[in-house]
C-alpha positions in Angstrom: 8.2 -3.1 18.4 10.7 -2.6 15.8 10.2 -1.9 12.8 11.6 -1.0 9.1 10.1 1.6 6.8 9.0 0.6 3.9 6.9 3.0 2.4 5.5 6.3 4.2 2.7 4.5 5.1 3.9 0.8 5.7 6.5 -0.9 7.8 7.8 -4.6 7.9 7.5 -5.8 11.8 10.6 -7.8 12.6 9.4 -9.2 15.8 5.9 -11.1 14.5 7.1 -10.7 10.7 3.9 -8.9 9.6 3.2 -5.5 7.2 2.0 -3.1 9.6 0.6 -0.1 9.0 3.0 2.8 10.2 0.1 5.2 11.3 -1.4 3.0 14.2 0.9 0.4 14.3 -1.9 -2.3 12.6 -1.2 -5.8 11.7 -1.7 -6.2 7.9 -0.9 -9.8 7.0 2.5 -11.5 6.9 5.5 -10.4 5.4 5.6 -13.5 3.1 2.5 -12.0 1.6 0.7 -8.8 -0.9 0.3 -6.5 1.6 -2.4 -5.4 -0.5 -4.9 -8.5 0.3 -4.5 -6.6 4.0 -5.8 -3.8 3.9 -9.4 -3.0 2.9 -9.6 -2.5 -0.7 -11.7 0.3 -2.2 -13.0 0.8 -5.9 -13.2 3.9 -7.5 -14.8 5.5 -10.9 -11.5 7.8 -12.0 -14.5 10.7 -12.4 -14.4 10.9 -8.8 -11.2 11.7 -8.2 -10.7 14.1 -11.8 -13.4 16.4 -11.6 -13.8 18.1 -14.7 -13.8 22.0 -14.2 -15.3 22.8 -17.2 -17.9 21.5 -19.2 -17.0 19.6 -22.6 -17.4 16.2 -23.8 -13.4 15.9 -23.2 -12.9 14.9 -20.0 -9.3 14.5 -18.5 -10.6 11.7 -15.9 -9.1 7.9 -17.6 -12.2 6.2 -19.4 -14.0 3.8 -16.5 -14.6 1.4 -19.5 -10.7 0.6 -19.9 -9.6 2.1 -15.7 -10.5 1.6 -12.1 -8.9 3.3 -9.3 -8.3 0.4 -6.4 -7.5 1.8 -3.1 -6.5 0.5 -0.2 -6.7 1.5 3.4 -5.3 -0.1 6.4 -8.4 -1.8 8.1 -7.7 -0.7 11.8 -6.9 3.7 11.1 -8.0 3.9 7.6 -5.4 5.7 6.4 -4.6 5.3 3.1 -1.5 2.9 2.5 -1.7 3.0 -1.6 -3.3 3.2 -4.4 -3.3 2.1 -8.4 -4.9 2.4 -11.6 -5.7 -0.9 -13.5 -7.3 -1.8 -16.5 -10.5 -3.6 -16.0 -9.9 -7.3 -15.4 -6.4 -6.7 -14.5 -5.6 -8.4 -10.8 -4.0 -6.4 -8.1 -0.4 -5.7 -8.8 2.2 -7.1 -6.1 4.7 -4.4 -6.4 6.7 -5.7 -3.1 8.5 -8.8 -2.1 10.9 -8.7 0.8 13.7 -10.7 1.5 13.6 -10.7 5.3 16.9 -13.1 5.6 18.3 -10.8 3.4 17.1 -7.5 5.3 18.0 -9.0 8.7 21.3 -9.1 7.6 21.3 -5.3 6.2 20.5 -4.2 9.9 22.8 -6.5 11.3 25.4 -4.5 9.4 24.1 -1.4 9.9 22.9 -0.4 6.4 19.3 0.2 7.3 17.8 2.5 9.4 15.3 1.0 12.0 11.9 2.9 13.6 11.6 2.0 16.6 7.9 2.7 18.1 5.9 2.0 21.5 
């Protein structure tokens, strides 16, 4: 398979045209797509994630009535791939769009590095 990196944790597969996880090498969901709507999506209370070490009505965890932490995991490793912090109500963000005529054309002329993996 060859691949181009993308992020730490996710690749464009030139061969099937799919986001794949770069951890286990998973199929996410075309390239032509949010790789987001992929992976397995996870909702989090910010007061999980900022504990408060000491004890005061000022917290310095976002307010769950105006945040949520979305996470998402790739469904075959369950590494995590990304994450964001929305307002409530807000969709999913789609923070990449490739070009892969355009990319295919930036390996051809040696610009980009490619992974190459088993």
């Amino acid at each position: 398979m060859v691949s181009v990196e993308i992020t730490p944790y996710l690749d464009i597969n030139l061969d099937s045209e799919m986001w794949v996880c770069s951890s286990c090498n998973g199929d996410l969901i075309d390239c032509n797509s949010n790789y987001k709507t992929g992976c397995t999506i996870a909702e989090r209370d910010p007061s999980e994630i900022h504990h408060s070490e000491i004890d005061t009505e000022y917290k310095f965890s976002p307010d769950p009535k105006w945040c949520k932490i979305i996470e998402f995991y790739c469904p075959h490793c369950g590494i995590m791939i990304e994450n964001e912090y929305l307002p409530l109500g807000h969709p999913i963000t789609h923070d990449i769009d490739i070009d892969i005529d355009q990319l295919r054309t930036k390996i051809s002329e040696g610009s980009i590095h490619l992974r190459t993996k088993p």
